[in-house]
N, C-alpha and C positions, 0 to 999 in steps of 0.2 A: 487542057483546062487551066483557066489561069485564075489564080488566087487574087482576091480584090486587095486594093493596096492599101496599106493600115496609115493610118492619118495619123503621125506622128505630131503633128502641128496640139494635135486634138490631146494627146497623152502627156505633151508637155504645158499645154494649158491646164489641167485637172491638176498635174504637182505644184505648176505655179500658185495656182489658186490657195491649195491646202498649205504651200510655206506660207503664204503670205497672210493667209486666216488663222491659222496655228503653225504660227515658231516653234521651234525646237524650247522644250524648260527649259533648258540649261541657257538659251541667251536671255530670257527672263531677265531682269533685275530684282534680287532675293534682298526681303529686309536682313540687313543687320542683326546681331544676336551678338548678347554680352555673354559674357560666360555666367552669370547669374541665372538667365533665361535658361538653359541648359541644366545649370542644375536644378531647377525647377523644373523643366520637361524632365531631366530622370528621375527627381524624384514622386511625381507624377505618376509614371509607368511604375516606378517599382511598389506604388501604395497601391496600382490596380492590379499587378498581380499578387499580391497578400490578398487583395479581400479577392479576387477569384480564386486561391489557395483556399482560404477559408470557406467560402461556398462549398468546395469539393470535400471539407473534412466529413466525417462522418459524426451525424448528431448522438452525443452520449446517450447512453441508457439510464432510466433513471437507477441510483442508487438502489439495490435491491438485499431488504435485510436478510438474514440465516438464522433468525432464531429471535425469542420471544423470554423475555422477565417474564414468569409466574408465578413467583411468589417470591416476596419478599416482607423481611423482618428489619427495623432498622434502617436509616439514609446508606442510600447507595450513592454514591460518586460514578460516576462515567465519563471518560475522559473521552472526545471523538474531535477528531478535528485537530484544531489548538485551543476546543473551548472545553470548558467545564459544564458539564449538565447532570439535571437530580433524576435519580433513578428511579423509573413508576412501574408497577405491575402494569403489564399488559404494553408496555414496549416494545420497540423494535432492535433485535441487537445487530450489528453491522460487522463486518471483515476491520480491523483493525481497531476498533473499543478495547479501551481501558476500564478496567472494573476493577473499585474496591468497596469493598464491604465495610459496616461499622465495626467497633469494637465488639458488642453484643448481638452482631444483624450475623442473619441468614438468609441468601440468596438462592432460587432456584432457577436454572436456564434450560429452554428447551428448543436444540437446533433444530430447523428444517433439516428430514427425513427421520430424528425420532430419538436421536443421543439427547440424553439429560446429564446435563453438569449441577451441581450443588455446591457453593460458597459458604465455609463457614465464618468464622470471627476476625477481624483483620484478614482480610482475605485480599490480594489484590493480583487479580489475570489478564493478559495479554491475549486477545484474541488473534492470533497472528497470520492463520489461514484454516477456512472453512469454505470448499470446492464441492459441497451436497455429500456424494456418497462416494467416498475414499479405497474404501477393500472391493474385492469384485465380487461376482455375485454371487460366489460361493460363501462368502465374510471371512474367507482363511484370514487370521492374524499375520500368516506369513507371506500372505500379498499385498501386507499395509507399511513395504518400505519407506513409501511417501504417504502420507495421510493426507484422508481429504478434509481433514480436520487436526488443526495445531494449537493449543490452548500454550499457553506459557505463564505457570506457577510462580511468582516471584516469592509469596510469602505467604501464610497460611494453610487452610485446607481446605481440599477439593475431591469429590465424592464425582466419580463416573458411569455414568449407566449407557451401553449403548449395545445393541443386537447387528444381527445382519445386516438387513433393510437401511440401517442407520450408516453403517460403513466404518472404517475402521478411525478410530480421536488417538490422537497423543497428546497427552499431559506430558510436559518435558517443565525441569529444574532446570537450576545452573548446571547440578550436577548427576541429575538420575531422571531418565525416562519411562512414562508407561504405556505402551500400544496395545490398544484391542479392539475387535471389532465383536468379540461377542462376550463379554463378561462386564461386571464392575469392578473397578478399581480404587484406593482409599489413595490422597497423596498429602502428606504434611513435609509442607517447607520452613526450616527456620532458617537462619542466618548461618547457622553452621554446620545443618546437615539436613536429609532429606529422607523421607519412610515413604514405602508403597505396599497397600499389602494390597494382594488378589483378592476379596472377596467371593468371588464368583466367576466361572468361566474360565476363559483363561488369555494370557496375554504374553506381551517382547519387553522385558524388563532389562534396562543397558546402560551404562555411564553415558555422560553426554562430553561430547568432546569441547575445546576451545573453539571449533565452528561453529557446534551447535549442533551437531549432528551424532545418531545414537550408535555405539560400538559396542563389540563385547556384550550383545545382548541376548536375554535367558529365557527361554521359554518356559512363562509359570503358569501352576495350574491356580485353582482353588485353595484359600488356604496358606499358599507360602508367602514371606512378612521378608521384604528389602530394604537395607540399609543404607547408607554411606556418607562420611563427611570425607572434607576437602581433603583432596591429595591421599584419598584411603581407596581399597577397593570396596567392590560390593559387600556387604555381610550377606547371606541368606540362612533364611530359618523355614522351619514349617509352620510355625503361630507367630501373632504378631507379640512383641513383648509388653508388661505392664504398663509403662510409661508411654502407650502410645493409646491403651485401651481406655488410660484414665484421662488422656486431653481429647479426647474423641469427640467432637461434637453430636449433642445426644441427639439430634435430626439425624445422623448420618448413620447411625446402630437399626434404620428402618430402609426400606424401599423406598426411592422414589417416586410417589403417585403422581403422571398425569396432571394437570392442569392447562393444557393449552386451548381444549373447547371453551373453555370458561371466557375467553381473550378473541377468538374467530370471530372474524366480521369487525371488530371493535377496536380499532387503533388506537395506541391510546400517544401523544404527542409529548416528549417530555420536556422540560422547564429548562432553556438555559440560565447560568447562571454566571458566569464569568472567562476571562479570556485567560488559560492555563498559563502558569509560574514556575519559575524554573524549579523552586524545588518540588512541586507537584510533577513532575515527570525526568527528574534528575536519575530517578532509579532504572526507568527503563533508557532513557540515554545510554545509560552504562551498561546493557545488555549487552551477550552476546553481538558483535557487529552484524550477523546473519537473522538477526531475529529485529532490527532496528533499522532494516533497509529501509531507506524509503523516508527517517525520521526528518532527514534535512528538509527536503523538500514540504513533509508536513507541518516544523513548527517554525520553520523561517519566516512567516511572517510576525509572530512574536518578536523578533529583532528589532523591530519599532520601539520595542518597549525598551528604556537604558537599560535597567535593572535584568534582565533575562538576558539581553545583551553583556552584562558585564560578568553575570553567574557563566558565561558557556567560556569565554576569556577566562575566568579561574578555573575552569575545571577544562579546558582543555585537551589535558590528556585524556582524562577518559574518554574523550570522543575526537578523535582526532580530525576525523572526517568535516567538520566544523570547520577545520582550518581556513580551507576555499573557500567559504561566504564571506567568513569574518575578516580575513589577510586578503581580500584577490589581486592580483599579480595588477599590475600598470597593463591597460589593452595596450596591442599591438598597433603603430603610427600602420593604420587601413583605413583607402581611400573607399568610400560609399561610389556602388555602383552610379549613383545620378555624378559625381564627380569624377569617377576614372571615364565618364563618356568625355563631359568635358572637355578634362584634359587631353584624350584621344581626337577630338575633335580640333582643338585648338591646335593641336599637334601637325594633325592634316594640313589644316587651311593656313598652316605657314610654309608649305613648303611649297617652291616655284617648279613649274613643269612647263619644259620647254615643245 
């Protein structure tokens, strides 16, 4: 049997046909390109993969408060942001608010899952971290290493109420902290020393380190009255002393009642007022550095302003971390991606190939 004969005639017409209908690109004649053109096509490519970057981020959630103003006596301050805003019953308090109370004002807060704080006179706290319900579900105190609630006392007094269900708060000082998940706790801060007494229940009574973090700390019951100024140890006693029974804010000698039905359903929006100044937050600047993370980023845009600008340049030291905005180093001579193509390209198409 013999196979029919392949018409090669016939196979070399079909390749002629297709060079001569489509050439090869490469013997094309390609327009010319400046190196301008180029870095305009890289930069191009690299603005669409930022906004594809961006499409894939994940859309924030809206900010979600932890607690509620229910009563208040006197102009409250609330520091949130880099702005300044007036404090109203029936509020929303947030993860990182600044609260000071008036001279003559008392403040009452009540966080989601059921811990009440109380503000007395000059009173001004950091809410530094509030995570719902902090102790587990037994409320042992001594499962509240980490609290799912951090208040930070810079000055005044602060009255704590908080059970199980609520999870375990620490009120922390410069220099003295108090964890509890099922008692109240009384705490006055001045300038130069710091009192905790137990009222009820019980709690982890401990100096606070230069981190920020609580050591050396004492298990009290009901009853026992803590002391301490700078560079001293703890004092303890079983009663609180006179001088602490007689500055006592006379709201804080009762129970804190409840108030947050009163506020459900009913937002109330509060009033900003102006864009905060350096010496309005000069004191918490100078916080512990662990209680303050995060402040660059929050008041750096205040840098606009000379003034706030020239206060963080005098005080310097206290916050050193400032350095890098205010001083940042000369950038690095780095060529942008749309330019290293460029000059990769330009590079190519000078060299001869034999």
């Amino acid at each position: 049997m013999q196979l029919a004969p392949v018409c090669s005639h016939s196979v070399f017409s079909q390749r002629l046909t297709m060079q001569v209908a489509f050439p090869r690109m490469s013997a094309l004649p390609r327009p010319a390109r400046t190196p301008d053109q180029f870095l305009t096509f890289g930069a191009q490519m690299n603005g669409l993969g930022i906004a594809l970057a961006l499409l894939l981020l994940p859309v924030p959630a809206a900010v979600q408060g932890v607690g509620t103003v229910t009563l208040l006596e006197g102009p409250l301050r609330v520091i949130r942001g880099a702005s300044v805003i007036q404090g109203a019953e029936g509020m929303s308090l947030r993860q990182g608010d600044i609260l000071e109370s008036s001279d003559k004002g008392f403040v009452q807060l009540e966080f989601n899952g059921g811990g009440i704080v109380a503000l007395g006179p000059s009173t001004r706290v950091y809410i530094l971290r509030h995570e719902g319900h902090g102790a587990s579900a037994g409320g042992s105190v001594a499962a509240s290493a980490t609290p799912g609630a951090e208040l930070i006392l810079l000055s005044g007094w602060l009255k704590g109420e908080s059970s199980a269900p609520a999870g375990a708060y620490r009120y922390a000082t410069r220099i003295l902290a108090a964890t509890t998940s099922n008692g109240t706790v009384l705490v006055h801060e001045t300038e130069g020393a710091c009192d905790v007494f137990v009222e009820s229940g019980s709690a982890l009574v401990g100096e606070v380190g230069p981190d920020g973090g609580v050591r050396q700390a004492t298990a009290a019951k009901a009853g026992q009255f803590f002391s301490r100024s700078p560079g001293k140890a703890v004092a303890n006693s079983s009663r609180p002393n006179a001088a602490f029974l007689d500055e006592m804010p006379h709201p804080f000698r009762d129970t804190l009642p409840s108030r947050l039905a009163r506020f459900t359903g009913k937002p109330v929006e509060p009033k900003a007022d102006h864009a905060v100044s350096y010496a309005e937050v000069q004191a918490y600047l100078r916080m512990v550095p662990a209680w303050r993370r995060g402040f660059v980023d929050r008041f750096e845009p205040r840098l606009k302003d000379a003034e706030f600008r020239k206060q963080l340049e005098s005080h310097l030291a206290e916050h050193p971390e400032w350095d890098k905005i205010l001083h940042p180093e000369k950038p690095e001579s780095r060529l942008t991606p749309a330019a290293i193509f460029a000059s990769v390209y330009l590079k190519f198409s000078s060299l001869e190939f034999s």
